[in-house]
N, C-alpha and C positions, 0 to 999 in steps of 0.2 A: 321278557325273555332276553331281548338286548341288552340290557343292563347287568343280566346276572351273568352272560357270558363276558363283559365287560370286566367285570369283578371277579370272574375266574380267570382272567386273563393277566388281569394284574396283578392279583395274586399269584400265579404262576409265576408269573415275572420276577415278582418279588422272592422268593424263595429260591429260583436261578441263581439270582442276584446273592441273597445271601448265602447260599451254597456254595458258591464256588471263590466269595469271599472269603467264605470261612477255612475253604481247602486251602486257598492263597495265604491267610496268615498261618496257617499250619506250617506250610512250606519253608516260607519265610522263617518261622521260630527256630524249628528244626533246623535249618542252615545254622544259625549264628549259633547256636544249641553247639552243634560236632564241631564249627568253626572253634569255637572257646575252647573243647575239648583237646581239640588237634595242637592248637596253639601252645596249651599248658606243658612247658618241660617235665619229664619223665621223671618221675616220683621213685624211690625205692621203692621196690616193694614189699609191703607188710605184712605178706600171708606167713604165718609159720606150720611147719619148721622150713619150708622154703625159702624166705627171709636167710636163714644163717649160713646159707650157703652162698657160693661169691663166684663169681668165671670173670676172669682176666684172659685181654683178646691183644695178643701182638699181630706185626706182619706174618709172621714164621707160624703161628702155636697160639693154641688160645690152652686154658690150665683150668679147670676145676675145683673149688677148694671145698672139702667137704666141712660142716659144724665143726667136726671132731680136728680138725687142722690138718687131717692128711689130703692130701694133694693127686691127681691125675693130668696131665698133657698128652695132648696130640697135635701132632704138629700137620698144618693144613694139609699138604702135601703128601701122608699119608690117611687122612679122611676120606674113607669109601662108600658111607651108608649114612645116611642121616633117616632116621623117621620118630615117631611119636607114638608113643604107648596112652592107651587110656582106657582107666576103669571106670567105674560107677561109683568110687569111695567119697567123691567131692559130696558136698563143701566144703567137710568138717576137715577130711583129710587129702593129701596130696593127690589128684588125680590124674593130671595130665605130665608122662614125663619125656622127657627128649633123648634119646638115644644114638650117639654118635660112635661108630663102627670105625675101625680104623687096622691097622696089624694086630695092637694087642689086642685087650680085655675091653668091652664099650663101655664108653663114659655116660652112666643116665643122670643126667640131670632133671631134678624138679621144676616145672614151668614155674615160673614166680622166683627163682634165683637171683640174685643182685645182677645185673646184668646181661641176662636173658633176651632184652629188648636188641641192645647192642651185637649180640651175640646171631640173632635174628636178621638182623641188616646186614650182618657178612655171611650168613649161609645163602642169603635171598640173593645172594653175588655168583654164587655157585652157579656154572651153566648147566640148564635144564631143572633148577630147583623149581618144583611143583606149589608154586603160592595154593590153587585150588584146595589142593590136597591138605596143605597146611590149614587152610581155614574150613576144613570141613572136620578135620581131626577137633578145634576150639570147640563145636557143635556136639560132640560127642559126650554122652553121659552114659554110656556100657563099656565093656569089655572092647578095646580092637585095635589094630596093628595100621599104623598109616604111613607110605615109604614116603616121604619130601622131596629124596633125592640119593640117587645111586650115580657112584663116579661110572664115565664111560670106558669101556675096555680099551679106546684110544687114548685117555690122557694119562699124562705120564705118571 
């Protein structure tokens, strides 16, 4: 009876032991896995028709370029709404779009536009821009309305 508790003891042991090795190299892989990821410079992107679309980002103004070659700006300064439209059309087609509000007409732009990333890094500059919200709108695969970020009634 001592001995088979002996051997169930070790056995336990042994399966600790590789359990939580095994979680550890998980860990491990995973790290340098998003590491590699993260590190890699920013690819265009190849979704179409997202792809032929282009946003150029000055200090003042960032511009729009549609396929078709015509053209939309807003100039930062007048941007009072940003948020993100998303249906259930994805994969095949364009689902998630960015919609930036401003005096005139809103500029929607398709996520996956040349640019987009860059475009990204200077709304996330916005005071009060809602990251949360941003990555819960990526999540979405229905119909729905997500604000980013609304200028406040105090700035100019």
């Amino acid at each position: 009876m001592l001995l088979l508790l002996q051997c169930m003891g070790i056995a336990l042991l042994i399966y600790l032991l590789l359990h939580y090795l095994s979680q550890w190299a998980v860990s491990v892989w995973a790290t340098k896995v998003a590491a590699k990821a993260l590190a890699k410079p920013h690819r265009p992107s190849t979704l179409l028709p997202e792809s032929l679309c282009t946003i150029h980002i000055t200090e003042d103004e960032f511009s729009f370029f549609h396929p078709d070659g015509t053209q939309q700006s807003l100039k930062w300064s007048d941007l009072q709404k940003m948020e993100i439209i998303t249906t259930s059309d994805g994969p095949l087609l364009p689902d998630r779009f960015w919609v930036l509000h401003g005096l005139q007409e809103p500029i929607i732009i398709p996520q996956g536009a040349q640019g987009d990333v860059t475009l990204l890094e200077r709304l996330q500059k916005l005071p009060g821009f809602k990251n949360d919200v941003f990555i819960e709108a990526q999540g979405s695969t229905s119909y729905g309305h997500f604000t980013c970020w609304n200028k406040s009634p105090a700035e100019p």
